[in-house]
C-alpha positions as CSV (number, residue, x, y, z in Angstrom):
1,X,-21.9,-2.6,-2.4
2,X,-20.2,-5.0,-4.6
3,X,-16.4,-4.4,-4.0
4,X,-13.6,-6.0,-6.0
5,X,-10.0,-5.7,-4.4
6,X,-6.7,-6.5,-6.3
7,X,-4.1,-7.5,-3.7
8,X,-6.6,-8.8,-0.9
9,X,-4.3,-11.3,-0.1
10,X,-1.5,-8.7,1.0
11,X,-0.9,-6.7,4.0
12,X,-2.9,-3.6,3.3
13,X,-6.1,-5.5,1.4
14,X,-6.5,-8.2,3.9
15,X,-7.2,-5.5,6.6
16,X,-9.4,-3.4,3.9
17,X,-11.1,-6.7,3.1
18,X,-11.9,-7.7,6.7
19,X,-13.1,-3.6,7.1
20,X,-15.1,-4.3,4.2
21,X,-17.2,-7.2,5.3
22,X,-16.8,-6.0,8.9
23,X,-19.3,-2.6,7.1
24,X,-21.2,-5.0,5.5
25,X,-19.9,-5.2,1.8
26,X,-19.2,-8.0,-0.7
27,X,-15.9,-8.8,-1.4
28,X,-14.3,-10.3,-4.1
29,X,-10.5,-10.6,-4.4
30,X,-8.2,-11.1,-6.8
31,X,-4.4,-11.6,-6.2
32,X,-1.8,-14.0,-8.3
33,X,0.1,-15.1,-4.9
34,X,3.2,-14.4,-6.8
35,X,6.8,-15.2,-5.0
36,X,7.4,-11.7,-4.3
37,X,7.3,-13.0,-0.7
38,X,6.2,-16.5,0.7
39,X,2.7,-17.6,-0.8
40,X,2.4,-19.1,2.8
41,X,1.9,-15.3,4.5
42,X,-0.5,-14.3,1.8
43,X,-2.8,-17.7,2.1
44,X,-2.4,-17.0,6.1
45,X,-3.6,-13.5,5.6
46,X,-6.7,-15.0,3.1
47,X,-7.9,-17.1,5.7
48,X,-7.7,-14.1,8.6
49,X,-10.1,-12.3,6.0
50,X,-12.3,-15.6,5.6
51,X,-12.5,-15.7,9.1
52,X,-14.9,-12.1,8.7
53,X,-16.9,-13.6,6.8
54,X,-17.4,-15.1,3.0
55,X,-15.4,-13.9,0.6
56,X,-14.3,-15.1,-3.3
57,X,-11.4,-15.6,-4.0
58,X,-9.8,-15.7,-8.1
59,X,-6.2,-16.4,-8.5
60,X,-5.6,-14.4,-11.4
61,X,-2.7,-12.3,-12.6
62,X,-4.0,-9.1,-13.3
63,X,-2.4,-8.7,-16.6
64,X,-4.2,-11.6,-18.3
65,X,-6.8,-10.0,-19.7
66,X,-9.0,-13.2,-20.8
67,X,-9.3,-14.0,-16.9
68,X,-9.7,-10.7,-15.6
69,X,-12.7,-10.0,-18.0
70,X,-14.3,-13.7,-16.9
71,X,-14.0,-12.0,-12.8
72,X,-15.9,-9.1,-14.5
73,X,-18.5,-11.0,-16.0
74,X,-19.5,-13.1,-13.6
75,X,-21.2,-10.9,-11.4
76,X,-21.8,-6.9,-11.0
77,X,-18.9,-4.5,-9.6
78,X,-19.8,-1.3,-8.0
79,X,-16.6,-0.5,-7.0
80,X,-12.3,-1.3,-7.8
81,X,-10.2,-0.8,-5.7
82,X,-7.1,-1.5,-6.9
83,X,-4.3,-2.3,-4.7
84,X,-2.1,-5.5,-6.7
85,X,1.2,-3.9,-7.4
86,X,5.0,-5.0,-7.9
87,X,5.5,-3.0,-4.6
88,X,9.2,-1.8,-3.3
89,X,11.8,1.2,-4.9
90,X,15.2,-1.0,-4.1
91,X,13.7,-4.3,-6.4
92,X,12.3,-2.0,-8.9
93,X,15.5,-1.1,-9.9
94,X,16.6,-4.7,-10.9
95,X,13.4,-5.8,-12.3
96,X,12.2,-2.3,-14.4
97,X,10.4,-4.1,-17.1
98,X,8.2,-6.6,-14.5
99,X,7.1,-3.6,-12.8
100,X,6.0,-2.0,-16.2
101,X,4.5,-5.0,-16.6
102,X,2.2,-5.1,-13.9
103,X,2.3,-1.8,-12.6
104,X,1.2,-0.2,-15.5
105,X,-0.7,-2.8,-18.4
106,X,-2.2,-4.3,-15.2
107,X,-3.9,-1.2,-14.3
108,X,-4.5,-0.3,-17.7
109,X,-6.4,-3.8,-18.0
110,X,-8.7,-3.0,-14.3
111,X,-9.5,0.1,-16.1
112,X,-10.2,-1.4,-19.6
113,X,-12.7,-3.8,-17.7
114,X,-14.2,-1.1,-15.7
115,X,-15.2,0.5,-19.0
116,X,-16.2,-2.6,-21.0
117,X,-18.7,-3.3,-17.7
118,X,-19.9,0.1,-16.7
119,X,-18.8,0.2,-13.0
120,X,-18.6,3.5,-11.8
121,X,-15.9,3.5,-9.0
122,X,-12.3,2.7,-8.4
123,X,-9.9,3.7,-6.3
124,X,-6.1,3.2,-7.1
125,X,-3.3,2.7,-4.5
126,X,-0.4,5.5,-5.4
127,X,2.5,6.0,-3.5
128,X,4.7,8.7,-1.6
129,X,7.4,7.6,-3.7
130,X,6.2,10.0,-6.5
131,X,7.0,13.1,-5.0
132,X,10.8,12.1,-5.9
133,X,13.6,14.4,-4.2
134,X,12.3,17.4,-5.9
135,X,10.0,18.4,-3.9
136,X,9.5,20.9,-0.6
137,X,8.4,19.1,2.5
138,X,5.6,18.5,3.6
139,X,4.3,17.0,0.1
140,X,0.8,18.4,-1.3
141,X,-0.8,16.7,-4.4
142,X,-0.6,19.4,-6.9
143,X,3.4,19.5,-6.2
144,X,5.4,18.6,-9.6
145,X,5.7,14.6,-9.7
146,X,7.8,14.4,-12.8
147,X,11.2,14.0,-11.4
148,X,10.3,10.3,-10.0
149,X,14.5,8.5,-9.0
150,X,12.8,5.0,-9.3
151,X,10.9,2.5,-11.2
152,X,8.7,1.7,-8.9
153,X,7.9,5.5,-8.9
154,X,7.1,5.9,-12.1
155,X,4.9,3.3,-12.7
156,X,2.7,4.4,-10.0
157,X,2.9,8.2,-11.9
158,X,1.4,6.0,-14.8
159,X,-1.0,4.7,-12.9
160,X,-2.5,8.2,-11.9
161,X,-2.3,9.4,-15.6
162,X,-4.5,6.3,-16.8
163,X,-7.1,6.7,-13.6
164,X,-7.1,10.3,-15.1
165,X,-7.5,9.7,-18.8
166,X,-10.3,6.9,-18.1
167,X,-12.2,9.3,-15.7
168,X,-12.0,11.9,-18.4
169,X,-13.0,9.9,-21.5
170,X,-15.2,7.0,-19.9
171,X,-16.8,8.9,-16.8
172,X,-15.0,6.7,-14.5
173,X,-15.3,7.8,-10.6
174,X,-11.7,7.7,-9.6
175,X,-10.1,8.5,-6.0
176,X,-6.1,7.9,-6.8
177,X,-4.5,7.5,-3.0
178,X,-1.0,7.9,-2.0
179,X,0.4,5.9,0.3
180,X,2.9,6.8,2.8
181,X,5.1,4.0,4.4
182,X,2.3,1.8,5.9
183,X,3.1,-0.5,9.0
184,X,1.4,-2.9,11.4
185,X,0.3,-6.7,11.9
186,X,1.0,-8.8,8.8
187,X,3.6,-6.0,6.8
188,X,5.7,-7.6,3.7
189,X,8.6,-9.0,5.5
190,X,10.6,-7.2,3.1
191,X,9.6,-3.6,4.6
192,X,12.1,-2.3,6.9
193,X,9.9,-2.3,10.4
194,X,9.1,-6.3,10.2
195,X,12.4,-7.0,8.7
196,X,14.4,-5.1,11.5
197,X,11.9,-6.3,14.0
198,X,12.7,-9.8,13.2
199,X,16.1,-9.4,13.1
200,X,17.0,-7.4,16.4
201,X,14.9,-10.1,18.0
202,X,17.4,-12.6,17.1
203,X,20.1,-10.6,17.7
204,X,21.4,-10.2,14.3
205,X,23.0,-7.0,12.5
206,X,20.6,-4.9,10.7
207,X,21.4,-3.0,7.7
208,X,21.0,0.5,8.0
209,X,21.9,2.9,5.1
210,X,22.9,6.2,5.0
211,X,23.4,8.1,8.5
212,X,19.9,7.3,10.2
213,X,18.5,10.8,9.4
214,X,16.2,9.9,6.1
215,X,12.8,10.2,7.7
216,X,9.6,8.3,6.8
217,X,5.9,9.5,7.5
218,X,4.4,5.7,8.8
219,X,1.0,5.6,8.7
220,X,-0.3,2.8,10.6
221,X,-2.2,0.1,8.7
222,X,-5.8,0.9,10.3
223,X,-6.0,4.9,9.4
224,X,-4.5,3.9,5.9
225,X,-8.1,1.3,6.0
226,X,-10.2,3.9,7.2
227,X,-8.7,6.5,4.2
228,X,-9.7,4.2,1.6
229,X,-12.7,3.7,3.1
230,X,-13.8,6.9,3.0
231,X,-12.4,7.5,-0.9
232,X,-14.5,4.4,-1.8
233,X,-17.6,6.9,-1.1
234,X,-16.0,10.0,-2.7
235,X,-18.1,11.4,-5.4
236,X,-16.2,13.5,-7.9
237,X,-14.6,12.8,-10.6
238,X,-11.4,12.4,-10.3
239,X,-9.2,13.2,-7.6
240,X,-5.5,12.7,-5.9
241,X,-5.1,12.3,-2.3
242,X,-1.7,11.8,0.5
243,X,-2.6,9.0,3.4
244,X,-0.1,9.8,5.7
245,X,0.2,10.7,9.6
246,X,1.8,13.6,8.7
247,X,4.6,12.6,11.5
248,X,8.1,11.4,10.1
249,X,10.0,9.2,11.9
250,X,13.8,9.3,11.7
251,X,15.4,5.9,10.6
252,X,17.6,6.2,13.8
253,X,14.0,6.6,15.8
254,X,12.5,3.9,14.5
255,X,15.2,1.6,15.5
256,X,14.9,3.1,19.0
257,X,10.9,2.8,19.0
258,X,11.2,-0.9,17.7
259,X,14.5,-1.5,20.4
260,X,12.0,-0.1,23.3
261,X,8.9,-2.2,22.3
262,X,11.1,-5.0,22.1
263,X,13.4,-4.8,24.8
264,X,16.3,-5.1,23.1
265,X,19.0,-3.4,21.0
266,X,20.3,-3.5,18.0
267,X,23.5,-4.3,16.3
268,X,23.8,-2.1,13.3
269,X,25.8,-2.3,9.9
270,X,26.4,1.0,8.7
271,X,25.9,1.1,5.1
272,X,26.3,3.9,2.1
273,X,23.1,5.3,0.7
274,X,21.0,2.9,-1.6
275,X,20.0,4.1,-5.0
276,X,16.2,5.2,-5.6
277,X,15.6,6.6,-1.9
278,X,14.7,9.6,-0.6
279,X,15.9,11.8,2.0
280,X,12.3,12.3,3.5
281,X,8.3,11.5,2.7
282,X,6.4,13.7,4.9
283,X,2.7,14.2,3.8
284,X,0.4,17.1,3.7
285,X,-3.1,15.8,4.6
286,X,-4.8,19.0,4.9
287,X,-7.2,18.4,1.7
288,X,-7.9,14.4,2.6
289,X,-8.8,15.8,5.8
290,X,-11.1,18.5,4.2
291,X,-12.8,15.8,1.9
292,X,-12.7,12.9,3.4
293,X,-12.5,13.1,7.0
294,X,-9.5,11.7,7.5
295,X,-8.1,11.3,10.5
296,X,-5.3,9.4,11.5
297,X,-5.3,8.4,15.1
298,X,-2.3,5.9,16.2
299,X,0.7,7.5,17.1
300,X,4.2,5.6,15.9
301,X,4.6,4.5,19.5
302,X,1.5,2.8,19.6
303,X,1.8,1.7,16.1
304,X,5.0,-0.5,17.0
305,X,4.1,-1.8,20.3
306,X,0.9,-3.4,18.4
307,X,2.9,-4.7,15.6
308,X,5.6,-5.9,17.9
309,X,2.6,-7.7,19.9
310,X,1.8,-9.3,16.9
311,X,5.2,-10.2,15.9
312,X,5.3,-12.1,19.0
313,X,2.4,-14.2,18.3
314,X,4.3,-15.6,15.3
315,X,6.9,-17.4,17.5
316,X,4.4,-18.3,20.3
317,X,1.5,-19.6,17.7
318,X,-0.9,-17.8,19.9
């Protein structure tokens, strides 16, 4: 199959890329390398993918239409799976009309070219964040997600609606996938697990907010891979489903998890509660497990003392 993959060069698509050649797909990728965090990490994680084997590469901001449709044309797409986002609640909230921007007219434009060149599949990268603060734990995907208390929220509830109204007026295969809290080797160093990681390692204060109860279902990067995998092969119309490990973690837990793995503790600055976050995400996988055979398998223990073997190798160059 012919796969292209928005965002390849970030955490979660460099490890989907690698799976994808690892199963025998072509790849192609697009991704601007925007300064959301060092260009330097995302070429890093381009050349970990290039490493599994070939892969094309197009530097394109997925808003510019002209460029996106040349990707298009140059060669058949079976499948789209579109994971390019302005990602994070907190910088949503200073930056509302960039993440319209390429939240929302970006997707629109993946699913404008899907139409214009007849390919049949894409899968969209949706978030926990939707299900908002209104909502009973755990979260199913037919609870109410109109209540979303950030940005970066809505924009992905956008998203959804536009996967929906192309699969409904264009016959567009579409598998939209909710993400819940993903971790492991190579997460944004903006995302609290490598950013506390980092800084407990060199012994400085880490910003904690709120009391240390808010809990977060992490799902470790490699069942995350191996959901959208298996959505990539999905073959209804159009459907909604959580990723999770169904497992939230206490903030205060985490900290402990990433102290043990690392051997140290950590000096914390108590902070108020930051605007746009939410008490819990804690995700009901029962009907990705029904239809998709999904599976998560690495506990949060496990997850962290990978990643923290990872993090390691960043210091030692090994």
């Amino acid at each position: 199959m012919n796969v292209l993959v928005t965002g390849g060069a970030g955490f979660i698509g460099s490890h989907l890329c690698e799976r994808l050649l690892r199963d025998g797909h072509r790849v192609r990728i697009i991704d601007e390398l925007n300064d959301f965090y060092p260009r330097a990490l995302k070429l890093s994680n381009l050349d970990s993918v290039r490493a599994r084997g070939p892969v094309e590469f197009h530097c394109v901001d997925i808003c510019d239409i002209d460029r996106v449709r040349q990707v298009f044309a140059a060669e058949r797409t079976d499948a789209v799976i579109h994971l390019a986002a302005r990602a994070g609640v907190r910088p949503s909230l200073s930056q509302p009309l960039l993440y319209q921007q390429t939240n929302v007219i970006g997707t629109q434009v993946l699913l404008e070219m899907c139409r214009e060149f007849a390919v049949p599949r894409f899968v969209f990268a949706s978030s926990s964040s939707i299900y908002g603060i209104a909502n009973q734990a755990p979260f199913r995907e037919d609870d109410s997600v109109n209540l979303p208390v950030s940005v970066y929220a809505a924009t992905k509830i956008a998203g959804e609606k536009l996967c929906y109204t192309y699969s409904h007026l264009y016959g567009l295969t579409v598998a939209c996938l909710r993400f819940f809290t993903v971790y492991g080797p190579r997460q944004r160093p903006d995302l609290a697990i490598r950013k506390f990681t980092e800084m407990i390692a060199h012994g400085r204060p880490i910003p904690v907010f709120g009391d240390g109860s808010s809990g977060r279902d992490y799902t470790y990067v490699d069942d995350t891979v191996d959901g959208i995998v298996a959505a990539l092969g999905y073959g209804r119309p159009f459907e909604v489903f959580n990723l999770g490990n169904s497992h939230p973690v206490t903030l205060t837990a985490m900290i402990e998890t990433i102290e043990a793995a690392l051997g140290r503790k950590a000096v914390i600055e108590w902070l108020p509660d930051q605007p746009g976050d939410v008490p819990i995400t804690f995700a009901d996988i029962s009907k990705a497990e029904a239809l998709l055979a999904y599976r998560p398998r690495t506990p949060f223990v496990t997850g962290i003392e990978r990643f923290v073997s990872w993090f390691r190798t960043l210091s030692t160059g090994q």
